[in-house]
N, C-alpha and C positions, 0 to 999 in steps of 0.2 A: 791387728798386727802390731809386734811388740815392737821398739824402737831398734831393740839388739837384732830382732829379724829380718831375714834377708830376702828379699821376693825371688821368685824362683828365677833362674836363669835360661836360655834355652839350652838345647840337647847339645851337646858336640860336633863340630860338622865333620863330615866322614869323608873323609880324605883319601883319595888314592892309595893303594897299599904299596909300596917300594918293592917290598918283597915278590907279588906277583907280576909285576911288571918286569923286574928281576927275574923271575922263574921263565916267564915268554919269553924274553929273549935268550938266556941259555936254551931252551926249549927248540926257537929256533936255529940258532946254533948248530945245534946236536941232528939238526934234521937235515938242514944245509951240509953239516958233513957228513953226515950218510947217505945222501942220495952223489956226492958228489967222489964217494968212493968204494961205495958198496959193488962187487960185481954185480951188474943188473942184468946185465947180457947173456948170463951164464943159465937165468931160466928160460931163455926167450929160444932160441930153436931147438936147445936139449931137449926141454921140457914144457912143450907148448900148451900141456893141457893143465899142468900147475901153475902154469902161468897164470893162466886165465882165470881157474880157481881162486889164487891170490887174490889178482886184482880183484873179481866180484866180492870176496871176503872181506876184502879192507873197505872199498867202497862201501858197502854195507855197514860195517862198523862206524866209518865215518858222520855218513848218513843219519842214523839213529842218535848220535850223540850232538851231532847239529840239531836236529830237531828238537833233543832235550835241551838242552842251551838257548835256544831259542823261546820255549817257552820260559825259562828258568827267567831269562832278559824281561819279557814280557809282562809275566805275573811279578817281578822285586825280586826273586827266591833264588836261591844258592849262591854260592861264593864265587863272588868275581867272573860273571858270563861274561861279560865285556872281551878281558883276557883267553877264557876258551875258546872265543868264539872266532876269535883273532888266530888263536892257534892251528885249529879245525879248519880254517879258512887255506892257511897255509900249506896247511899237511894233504888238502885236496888237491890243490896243483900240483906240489910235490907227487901227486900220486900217478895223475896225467901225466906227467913231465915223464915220470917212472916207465911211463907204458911208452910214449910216444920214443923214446931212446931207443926201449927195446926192437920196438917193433922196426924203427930206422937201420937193424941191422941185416934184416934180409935186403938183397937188392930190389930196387924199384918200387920200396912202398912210400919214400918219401925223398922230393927235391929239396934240396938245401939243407936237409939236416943228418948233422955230423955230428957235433961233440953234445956234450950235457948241457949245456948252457944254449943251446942252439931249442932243446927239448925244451928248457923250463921258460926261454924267450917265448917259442913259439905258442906255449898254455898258454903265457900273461896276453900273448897279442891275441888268442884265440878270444881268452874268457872276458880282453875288454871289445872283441869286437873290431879291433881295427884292423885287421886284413889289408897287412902292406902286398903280400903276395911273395917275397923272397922265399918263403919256404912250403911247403905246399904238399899234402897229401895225395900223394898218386895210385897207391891201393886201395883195394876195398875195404878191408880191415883199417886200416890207420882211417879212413871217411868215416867208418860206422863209429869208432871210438871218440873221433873230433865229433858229429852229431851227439855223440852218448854226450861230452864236456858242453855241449850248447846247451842241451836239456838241463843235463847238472846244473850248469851255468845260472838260467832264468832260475828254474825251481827252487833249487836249494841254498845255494851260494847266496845269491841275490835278497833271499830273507833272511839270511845271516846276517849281511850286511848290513841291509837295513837296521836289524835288531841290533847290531852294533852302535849304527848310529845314534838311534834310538838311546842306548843307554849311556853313552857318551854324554851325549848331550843334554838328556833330564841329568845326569849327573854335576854336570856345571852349570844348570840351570838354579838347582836345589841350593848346591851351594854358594849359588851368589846370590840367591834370597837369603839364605840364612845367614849371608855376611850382613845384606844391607839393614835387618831385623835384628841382630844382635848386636846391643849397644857398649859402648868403648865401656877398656875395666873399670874405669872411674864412677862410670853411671850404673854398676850394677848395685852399690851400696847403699842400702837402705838412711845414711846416715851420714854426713861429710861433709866437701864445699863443694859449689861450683852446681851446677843441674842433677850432677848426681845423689845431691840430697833433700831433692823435692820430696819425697817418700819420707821421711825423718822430718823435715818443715813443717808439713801437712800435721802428721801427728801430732808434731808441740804446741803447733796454734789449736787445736783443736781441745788438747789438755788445759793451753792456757783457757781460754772459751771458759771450757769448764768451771776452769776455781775461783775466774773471776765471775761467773754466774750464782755458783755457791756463794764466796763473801759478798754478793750482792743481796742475797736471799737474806743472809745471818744478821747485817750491817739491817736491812731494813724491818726484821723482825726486833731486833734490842729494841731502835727506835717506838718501833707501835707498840712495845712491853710498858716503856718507861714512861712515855705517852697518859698511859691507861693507868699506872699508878700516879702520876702527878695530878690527872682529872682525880 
């Protein structure tokens, strides 16, 4: 290595993107205000059989694209799972919340719930599980649908989550190795003062080595020349 060379540096640490973190939250956003003023009600006893088609639809779509995401997390691969996965998380209660409104407007399928926010309360209490009791499914249909979010809940969600965590975490994991491996700007230069030009020291002494080995060679060969002519 030449003295002008520079030993290689590490790779760049890979920083959070702004921008997609950015995108999720208008994302969310955008979801928050549509569920919070879309008519929902208007397919629920008009239309009870689109209804239900819908929701299996979206769930469905949901579904597969968690799954994808989920490996995506898993294996390293695609852009930003962390973010989708977050999303996809969201946009599944959002989805329950959806049903659980509609369905609170026939009489008697559901105690204590009334407005939108009563809906997308009772998912979050559903899907962590805590069952205060204030709101409570009293039909059959709103029971089968809370059983449907429990199953969702464990299966799907839940690996989501974790796969979230998951990449969260090797993510700041990665990059505080790669802080505490990558050495201050001063130390990357092959050449300078201070520790950072051990790499450059090395070499010179080892040059010098060299020429005074050489004139040591030269110096002691004249001698045994001149030597050998004087005999």
């Amino acid at each position: 290595m030449s003295a002008n060379q520079q030993p290689p540096t590490a790779p760049p640490l890979h920083r959070p993107d702004p921008r997609a973190w950015g995108l999720l939250l208008g994302s969310f956003a955008l979801l928050m205000l549509g569920y919070f003023t879309l008519p929902l009600r208007a397919l629920g006893n008009d239309h009870p059989l689109l209804s239900w088609v819908l929701f299996a639809a979206v769930l469905t779509l949901l579904t597969g694209l968690l799954l994808a995401r989920i490996v995506d997390s898993m294996r390293g691969t695609g852009r930003h799972p962390g973010v989708w996965l977050a999303f996809l998380i969201c946009f599944s209660l959002t989805v329950f919340a959806g049903t659980y409104y509609v369905l609170a407007d026939r009489p008697g399928e559901f105690h204590g719930l009334v407005t939108r926010l009563d809906a997308l309360y009772f998912t979050v209490v559903t899907m962590a599980t805590i069952g205060y009791g204030d709101i409570t499914a009293a039909g059959q249909v709103p029971r089968l649908v809370v059983l449907l979010q429990i199953a969702y809940n464990f299966v799907f969600l839940a690996a989501a989550a974790g796969a979230l965590s998951r990449t969260v975490r090797s993510g700041m994991e990665v990059r505080a190795h790669r802080s505490e491996d990558d050495p201050p700007p001063g130390h990357r230069l092959g050449h300078g003062h201070g520790a950072g030009s051990r790499p450059g020291l090395g070499q010179g002494r080892r040059s010098r080595g060299l020429l005074r080995g050489r004139k040591h060679h030269e110096d002691g060969g004249g001698h045994g020349s001149g030597g050998h002519k004087g005999g």
